[in-house]
N, C-alpha and C positions, 0 to 999 in steps of 0.2 A: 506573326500577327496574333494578339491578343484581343480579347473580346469582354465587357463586364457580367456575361451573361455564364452561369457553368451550369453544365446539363446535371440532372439529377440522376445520383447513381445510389441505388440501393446500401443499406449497409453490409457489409463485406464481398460486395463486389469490388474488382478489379476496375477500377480505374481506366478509363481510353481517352477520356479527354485533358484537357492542357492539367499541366502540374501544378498543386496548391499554389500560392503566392501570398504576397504580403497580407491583404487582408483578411485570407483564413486562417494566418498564424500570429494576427491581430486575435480575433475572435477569440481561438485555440487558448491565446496566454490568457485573453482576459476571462475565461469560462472556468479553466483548469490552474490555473497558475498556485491558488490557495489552497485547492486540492492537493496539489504535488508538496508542498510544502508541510500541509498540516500532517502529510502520509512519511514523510521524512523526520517530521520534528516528533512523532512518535516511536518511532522507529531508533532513533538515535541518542547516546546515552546523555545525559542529562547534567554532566559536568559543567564548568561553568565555561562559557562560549560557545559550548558544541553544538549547542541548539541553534540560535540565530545563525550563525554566519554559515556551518554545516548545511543547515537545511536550506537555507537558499541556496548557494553553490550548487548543493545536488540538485536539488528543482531544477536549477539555471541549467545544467546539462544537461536533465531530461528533454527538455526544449529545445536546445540546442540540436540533441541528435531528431528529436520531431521534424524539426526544421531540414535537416540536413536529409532524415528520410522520409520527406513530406509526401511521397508518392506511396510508401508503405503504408502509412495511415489509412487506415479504412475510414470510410465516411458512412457516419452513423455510432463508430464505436472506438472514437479517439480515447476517452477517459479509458477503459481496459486495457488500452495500447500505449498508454503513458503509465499507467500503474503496471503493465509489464515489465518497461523498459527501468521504470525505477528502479525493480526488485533485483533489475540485472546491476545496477550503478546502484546498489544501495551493497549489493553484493561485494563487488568491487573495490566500494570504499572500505567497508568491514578489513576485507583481507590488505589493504592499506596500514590501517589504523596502527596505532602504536598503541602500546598498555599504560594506563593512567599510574603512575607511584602512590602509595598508598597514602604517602603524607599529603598530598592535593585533594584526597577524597572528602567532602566536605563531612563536619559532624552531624550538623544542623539539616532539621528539612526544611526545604525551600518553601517558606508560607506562601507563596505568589505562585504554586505550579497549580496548571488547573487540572481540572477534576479528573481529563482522562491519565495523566503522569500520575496522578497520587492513585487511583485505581489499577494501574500498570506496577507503582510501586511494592503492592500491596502482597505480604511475603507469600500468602498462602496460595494467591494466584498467579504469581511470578512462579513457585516449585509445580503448580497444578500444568500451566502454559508449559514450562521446561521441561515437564516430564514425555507433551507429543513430541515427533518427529519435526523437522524443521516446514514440512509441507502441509501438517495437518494446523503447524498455529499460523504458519500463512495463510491457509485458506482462513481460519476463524477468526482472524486480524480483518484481513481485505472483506469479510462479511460484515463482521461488527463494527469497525472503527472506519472503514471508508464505506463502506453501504451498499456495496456489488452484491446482487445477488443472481441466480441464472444465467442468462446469456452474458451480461457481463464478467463475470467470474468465469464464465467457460473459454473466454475471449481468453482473458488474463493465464491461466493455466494452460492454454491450448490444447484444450479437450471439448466435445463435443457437450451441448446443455445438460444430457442424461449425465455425463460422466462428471459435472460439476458438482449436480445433486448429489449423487451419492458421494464425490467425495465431503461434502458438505454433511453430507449425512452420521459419514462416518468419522470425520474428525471430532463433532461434538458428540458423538458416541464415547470417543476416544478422551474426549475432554468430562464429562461425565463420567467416564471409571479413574481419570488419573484423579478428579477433585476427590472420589470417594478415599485415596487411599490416601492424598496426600491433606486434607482439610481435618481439622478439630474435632472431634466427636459433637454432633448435635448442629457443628458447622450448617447452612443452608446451600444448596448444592447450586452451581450458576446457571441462571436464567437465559438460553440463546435463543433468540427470536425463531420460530418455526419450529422447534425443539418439540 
Protein backbone atom coordinates (compact mmCIF):
# COMPACT_ATOMS: atom_id res chain seq x y z
CA UNK A 1 0.00 0.00 0.00
CA UNK A 2 1.17 3.29 -1.11
CA UNK A 3 0.15 6.61 0.26
CA UNK A 4 0.73 10.54 -1.62
CA UNK A 5 1.72 11.59 1.63
CA UNK A 6 5.83 11.04 2.68
CA UNK A 7 6.70 11.80 6.22
CA UNK A 8 9.51 14.19 6.69
CA UNK A 9 12.84 13.10 7.36
CA UNK A 10 15.76 15.25 8.33
CA UNK A 11 18.63 15.32 6.09
CA UNK A 12 21.02 12.60 6.56
CA UNK A 13 18.73 10.51 8.36
CA UNK A 14 17.98 7.04 7.57
CA UNK A 15 15.17 6.65 5.91
CA UNK A 16 12.07 4.21 7.60
CA UNK A 17 9.40 5.16 5.52
CA UNK A 18 8.35 3.77 1.89
CA UNK A 19 11.11 4.07 -0.82
CA UNK A 20 11.54 7.07 -3.16
CA UNK A 21 9.38 6.67 -6.27
CA UNK A 22 8.62 8.11 -9.60
CA UNK A 23 7.87 11.47 -8.61
CA UNK A 24 11.02 12.11 -6.36
CA UNK A 25 13.18 10.94 -9.19
CA UNK A 26 10.87 13.32 -11.50
CA UNK A 27 11.91 16.23 -9.10
CA UNK A 28 15.59 14.74 -8.56
CA UNK A 29 16.17 14.78 -12.75
CA UNK A 30 14.56 17.96 -13.10
CA UNK A 31 16.65 20.01 -10.11
CA UNK A 32 19.99 18.14 -10.94
CA UNK A 33 20.10 16.86 -14.22
CA UNK A 34 22.09 20.27 -15.59
CA UNK A 35 24.10 20.15 -12.75
CA UNK A 36 25.48 16.59 -13.47
CA UNK A 37 26.01 17.45 -16.76
CA UNK A 38 27.64 20.90 -16.63
CA UNK A 39 29.98 18.91 -13.79
CA UNK A 40 30.95 16.31 -16.52
CA UNK A 41 31.26 18.65 -19.47
CA UNK A 42 33.90 20.21 -17.42
CA UNK A 43 35.60 17.62 -16.47
CA UNK A 44 35.89 15.82 -19.78
CA UNK A 45 38.38 16.48 -22.49
CA UNK A 46 37.11 18.76 -25.04
CA UNK A 47 37.89 16.87 -28.49
CA UNK A 48 35.30 16.93 -30.80
CA UNK A 49 32.18 14.82 -29.67
CA UNK A 50 33.39 14.27 -26.22
CA UNK A 51 31.60 16.79 -24.60
CA UNK A 52 27.96 16.35 -25.84
CA UNK A 53 27.26 12.89 -26.07
CA UNK A 54 29.99 11.89 -23.11
CA UNK A 55 28.56 14.17 -20.80
CA UNK A 56 25.14 13.13 -21.19
CA UNK A 57 25.73 9.49 -21.06
CA UNK A 58 27.61 10.00 -17.90
CA UNK A 59 24.81 12.36 -16.29
CA UNK A 60 22.46 9.49 -17.61
CA UNK A 61 24.17 6.91 -15.39
CA UNK A 62 24.59 8.91 -12.52
CA UNK A 63 20.82 8.80 -12.39
CA UNK A 64 20.44 5.89 -13.32
CA UNK A 65 22.38 4.48 -10.29
CA UNK A 66 20.17 7.27 -8.10
CA UNK A 67 17.48 5.59 -9.24
CA UNK A 68 18.48 2.19 -8.63
CA UNK A 69 19.93 3.35 -5.12
CA UNK A 70 17.01 5.62 -4.42
CA UNK A 71 16.84 4.47 -0.76
CA UNK A 72 20.71 5.54 -0.19
CA UNK A 73 19.95 8.99 -1.10
CA UNK A 74 19.78 11.09 1.81
CA UNK A 75 17.03 13.64 1.87
CA UNK A 76 18.13 16.99 2.14
CA UNK A 77 21.53 16.31 0.47
CA UNK A 78 21.02 14.49 -2.97
CA UNK A 79 23.10 17.05 -5.10
CA UNK A 80 26.57 15.99 -2.84
CA UNK A 81 25.41 12.49 -3.36
CA UNK A 82 25.23 12.83 -7.03
CA UNK A 83 28.41 14.78 -7.39
CA UNK A 84 29.95 11.83 -5.32
CA UNK A 85 28.63 9.24 -7.29
CA UNK A 86 29.85 11.21 -10.60
CA UNK A 87 33.47 11.52 -9.37
CA UNK A 88 33.17 7.62 -8.96
CA UNK A 89 31.73 7.03 -12.91
CA UNK A 90 33.79 9.97 -14.07
CA UNK A 91 36.63 7.75 -12.49
CA UNK A 92 35.69 4.90 -14.29
CA UNK A 93 35.12 6.33 -17.49
CA UNK A 94 38.77 7.91 -17.37
CA UNK A 95 40.28 4.43 -16.83
CA UNK A 96 38.09 3.33 -19.90
CA UNK A 97 39.11 5.94 -22.11
CA UNK A 98 41.51 5.36 -25.00
CA UNK A 99 44.39 8.09 -25.92
CA UNK A 100 43.35 10.51 -28.62
CA UNK A 101 46.41 10.30 -31.90
CA UNK A 102 47.99 13.23 -32.25
CA UNK A 103 46.80 13.89 -35.88
CA UNK A 104 42.89 14.35 -34.49
CA UNK A 105 44.10 16.99 -32.08
CA UNK A 106 42.60 19.91 -33.31
CA UNK A 107 45.08 23.15 -34.26
CA UNK A 108 42.54 25.72 -33.86
CA UNK A 109 40.75 27.02 -30.53
CA UNK A 110 37.35 26.55 -30.48
CA UNK A 111 35.84 30.16 -30.75
CA UNK A 112 32.46 28.83 -29.32
CA UNK A 113 33.88 27.27 -25.86
CA UNK A 114 32.65 29.19 -23.05
CA UNK A 115 34.32 31.07 -20.59
CA UNK A 116 34.75 28.28 -17.92
CA UNK A 117 36.85 25.64 -20.93
CA UNK A 118 38.95 28.57 -22.03
CA UNK A 119 39.86 29.46 -18.34
CA UNK A 120 40.44 25.60 -17.65
CA UNK A 121 42.44 25.93 -20.83
CA UNK A 122 44.51 28.47 -19.80
CA UNK A 123 48.44 27.06 -19.62
CA UNK A 124 49.52 28.59 -16.45
CA UNK A 125 46.56 27.43 -14.59
CA UNK A 126 46.26 24.08 -16.14
CA UNK A 127 50.53 23.49 -14.80
CA UNK A 128 49.40 25.46 -11.38
CA UNK A 129 45.87 22.79 -10.94
CA UNK A 130 48.37 19.67 -12.13
CA UNK A 131 50.94 20.41 -9.92
CA UNK A 132 48.06 19.53 -6.60
CA UNK A 133 47.41 16.08 -5.65
CA UNK A 134 44.38 14.72 -7.49
CA UNK A 135 42.15 15.27 -4.07
CA UNK A 136 43.29 18.90 -3.40
CA UNK A 137 41.96 19.98 -7.27
CA UNK A 138 38.88 17.93 -6.58
CA UNK A 139 38.10 19.70 -3.69
CA UNK A 140 38.90 23.38 -5.47
CA UNK A 141 36.98 22.05 -8.64
CA UNK A 142 33.61 20.91 -6.74
CA UNK A 143 34.16 24.54 -4.48
CA UNK A 144 34.65 26.73 -7.46
CA UNK A 145 33.03 25.38 -10.55
CA UNK A 146 30.03 23.44 -8.94
CA UNK A 147 29.49 25.77 -5.57
CA UNK A 148 29.57 23.11 -2.76
CA UNK A 149 30.89 24.55 0.01
CA UNK A 150 30.63 23.16 3.91
CA UNK A 151 28.31 20.50 4.68
CA UNK A 152 28.01 19.80 1.13
CA UNK A 153 31.44 19.25 0.23
CA UNK A 154 31.86 17.19 3.55
CA UNK A 155 28.83 15.02 2.28
CA UNK A 156 30.85 14.68 -1.17
CA UNK A 157 34.28 13.71 0.38
CA UNK A 158 32.71 11.81 3.32
CA UNK A 159 34.32 13.60 6.00
CA UNK A 160 32.89 15.47 8.68
CA UNK A 161 32.09 19.72 8.11
CA UNK A 162 35.54 20.54 10.19
CA UNK A 163 37.32 18.16 8.15
CA UNK A 164 35.98 19.72 4.62
CA UNK A 165 37.08 23.12 5.92
CA UNK A 166 40.33 22.47 6.31
CA UNK A 167 40.66 20.35 3.57
CA UNK A 168 39.44 23.33 1.72
CA UNK A 169 41.67 25.27 3.45
CA UNK A 170 44.58 23.53 2.64
CA UNK A 171 44.29 22.78 -0.93
CA UNK A 172 44.13 26.56 -1.76
CA UNK A 173 46.93 26.82 0.48
CA UNK A 174 48.39 24.26 -1.85
CA UNK A 175 47.03 26.05 -4.77
CA UNK A 176 48.60 29.31 -3.87
CA UNK A 177 52.36 27.93 -3.45
CA UNK A 178 51.95 25.82 -6.65
CA UNK A 179 50.71 29.20 -8.71
CA UNK A 180 53.78 31.00 -6.93
CA UNK A 181 56.25 28.66 -8.57
CA UNK A 182 54.50 27.71 -11.50
CA UNK A 183 53.02 31.38 -12.85
CA UNK A 184 55.13 34.38 -14.72
CA UNK A 185 56.93 36.69 -12.77
CA UNK A 186 54.57 39.77 -11.57
CA UNK A 187 51.77 36.96 -12.81
CA UNK A 188 48.61 37.94 -10.22
CA UNK A 189 48.12 35.15 -7.97
CA UNK A 190 44.34 33.35 -8.04
CA UNK A 191 41.46 34.70 -6.34
CA UNK A 192 39.42 31.60 -4.24
CA UNK A 193 36.43 32.79 -2.80
CA UNK A 194 36.92 32.59 1.24
CA UNK A 195 40.78 32.65 0.68
Amino acid sequence: MTTDETPAVRPGAVRTGPPHETAWFSELFAAHSGALYRYFRRRLPSGQGALGPDAEDLAAEVLATAWRRRDDVPDGAELPWLYRTAGFVLANHRRKARAVPVAEVPDAHDAGADVEDVVVRDDEVRRALAALSPRDRRILLLHAWEGLGGEQLAVVLGVSRGGADAALSRARARLRAAWADEAPEGAPAPQASGA
